[in-house]
C-alpha angles and dihedrals in degrees: 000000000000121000128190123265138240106293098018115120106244115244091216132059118222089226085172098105099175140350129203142100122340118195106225091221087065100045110110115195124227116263088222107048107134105195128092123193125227134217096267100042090053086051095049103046082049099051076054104049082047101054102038109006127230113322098168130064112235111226124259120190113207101203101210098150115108080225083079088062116177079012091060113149087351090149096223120189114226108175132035100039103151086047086058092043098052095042096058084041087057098047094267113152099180133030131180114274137186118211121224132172107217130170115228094259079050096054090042100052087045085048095055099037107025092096101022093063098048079051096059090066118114126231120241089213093208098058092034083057094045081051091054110051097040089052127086137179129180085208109110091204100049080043083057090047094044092054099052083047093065084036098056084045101053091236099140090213119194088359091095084071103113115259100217127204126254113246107220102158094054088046088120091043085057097036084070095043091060104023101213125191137183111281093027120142121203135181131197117187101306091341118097122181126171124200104233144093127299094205082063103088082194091060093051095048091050089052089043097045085190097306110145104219123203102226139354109224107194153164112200133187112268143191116279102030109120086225093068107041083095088065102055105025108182084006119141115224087249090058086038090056083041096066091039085055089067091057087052092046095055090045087059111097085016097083137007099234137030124213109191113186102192126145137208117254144208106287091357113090108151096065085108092048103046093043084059096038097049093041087054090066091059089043103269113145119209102235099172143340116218133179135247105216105200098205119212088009125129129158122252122247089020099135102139112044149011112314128223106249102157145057127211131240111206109196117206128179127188078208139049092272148270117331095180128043122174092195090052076046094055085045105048127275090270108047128115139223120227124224088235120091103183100189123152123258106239105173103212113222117297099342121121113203104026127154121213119252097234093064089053089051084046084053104041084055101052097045103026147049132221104279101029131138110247111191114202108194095186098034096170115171091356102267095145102046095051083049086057098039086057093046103045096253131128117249128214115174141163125210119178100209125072095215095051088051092051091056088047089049082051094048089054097045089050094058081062094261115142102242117216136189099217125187107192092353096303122112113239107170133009110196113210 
């Protein structure tokens, strides 16, 4: 860095007259700021504010000049206004504040560059990604940030984390190491699952413990797969999709938003229509049905007519949708997401109905933030919750057999995660 010596005419004016303290209730802003400020950014500057304070002085113009005219010593602020906004919004009745004297070109010119200039600047990827990973907020919006930060950057962030298998075929072998039984809670870092049954509203609200999640994603078992039969013997579709209604009842008012991955079957074409048809009777609204294209996937033993080779998604909301999307944000405020998830079909070991972990972390992007609570009705063998555990979110997930739990308690422990069995919060027992 070079300066300039004694007796060299500096290159750059100190336009700062004065700092100190600015009351908000005197602070005018300026009739020709520009930026608005969306809904994330508001949250995020205040998890900030909230977390650390203000550590930089937002910019008052003193408008001296005779060339203000009417506006003559009018003290204008032109730049900080959402600091300001959202410390007279807190309570706040002072703030820091530098002092300038600008003409009106001046103003003008500081108006229009002032940000656009800070957002010129490029990214060093290594230490961006140093950044990232050292830093935590229990903000859930500067987690959001945060995380459409590492995306526009193309810094895959906690997605390094393994994705263990599940291990199916030693599910009684587990089953011994962690000795689960029905009604047993158990955490893992910020992921929770319970072994019990989702038709149980008590069981839910035990898992939930009045946590409001943002979305269920969830595959649940479905008419017309050979592994469920066990589940509705004699049972038609409609009393099949009946017994599924009171899982997406107790979901309702437990998250915002439902995904539902179910798929048609040979002989069964109605699975899409009668999952709709039964959630709209505990206030779910159908906001969109999407497709699961299962790439590179075709049934054995098809010879003679079209093969399934898709699932469908079937996205509900209790509300009017999503407003917020980090992965519309990666992509660019106007993009859009297609209906079609081509994902390949990768059957895990020995288990018959699985779904691929990239099209969960698809999901959890488009319907979720760092830091949200994702509830899983039907966990299985744990897909979900590796998936948030990946993605920053908080799991929540209920799996009504005890082996199946203990292969999802070992998936968690081996992406280095300290398993715990927990009764009212408290940890009462850690297998090895």
């Amino acid at each position: 860095m070079t300066g300039t010596g004694k007796g060299q005419r500096k290159v750059y004016r100190n336009r700062i007259v004065r700092t100190g303290q600015a009351r908000i209730a005197d602070i005018l802003f300026s009739e020709l700021n520009w930026r608005i400020h969306p809904k994330l950014q508001q949250e995020a500057l205040h998890g900030v504010l909230e977390e650390i304070g203000f550590v930089q002085d937002v910019l008052i113009n003193l408008r001296t000049s005779p060339e203000w005219g009417a506006n003559q010593n009018v003290e204008t602020l032109v730049d900080g206004h959402l600091r300001v906004l959202l410390a007279d919004k807190h309570g706040e009745e002072f703030l820091p504040a530098g002092y300038v004297d600008l003409t009106p070109d001046e103003e003008r010119k500081v108006l229009l560059t002032l940000d656009p200039l800070a957002a010129m600047a490029a990214a060093d990827k290594e230490k961006l990604d140093g950044l990232l990973r050292e830093v935590s907020s229990e903000s859930a919006a500067v987690q959001a940030m945060l995380a459409e930060i590492a995306e526009k950057e193309g810094i895959r962030l906690g997605r390094e984390l393994p994705a263990p298998e599940a291990q199916i075929d030693r599910a009684a072998e587990l089953q011994e190491k962690w000795q689960v039984t029905t009604g047993s809670v158990w955490e893992a870092g910020e992921q929770r699952l319970i072994c019990g049954d989702c038709t149980d509203r008590a069981t839910v609200e035990r898992l939930m413990r009045g946590e409001k999640g943002q979305v269920s994603i969830t595959s649940p078992p479905y008419p017309g797969v050979t592994m469920w039969e066990e589940i509705w013997p004699g049972m038609s579709i409609e009393q099949c999709h009946e017994w599924l209604g009171q899982v997406w009842g107790n979901c309702y008012g437990c998250v915002d938003d439902m995904i539902i991955n179910i798929a048609d079957t040979e002989g069964n074409e109605w699975n899409d229509y009668l999952c709709a048809k039964i959630a709209a009777r505990f206030g779910w609204r159908l906001i969109r049905r999407a497709i699961w294209y299962k790439s590179g996937f075709l049934p054995a033993g098809i010879t003679d007519k079209l093969a399934l080779a898709h699932e469908f998604i079937l996205w509900f909301s209790s509300g009017s949708g999503f407003s917020d999307s980090e992965y519309i944000r990666a992509k660019g405020q106007h993009s859009l997401i297609s209906t079609v998830f081509a994902v390949p079909f990768e059957r895990e070991r020995l288990h018959k109905s699985p779904y691929p972990i990239e099209l969960v972390e698809q999901w959890l992007q488009i319907w979720s933030r760092k830091g949200d609570i994702v509830l899983d009705p039907f966990l299985g063998s744990g897909t979900t919750l590796v998936a948030c555990q990946r993605l920053g979110r908080r799991g929540r997930g209920v799996e009504i057999h005890p082996p199946y739990v203990a292969v999802c308690c070992q998936r968690l422990q081996d992406m280095g995660l300290e398993v715990k069995r927990v009764e009212d919060g408290h940890s009462i027992t850690s297998p090895p």
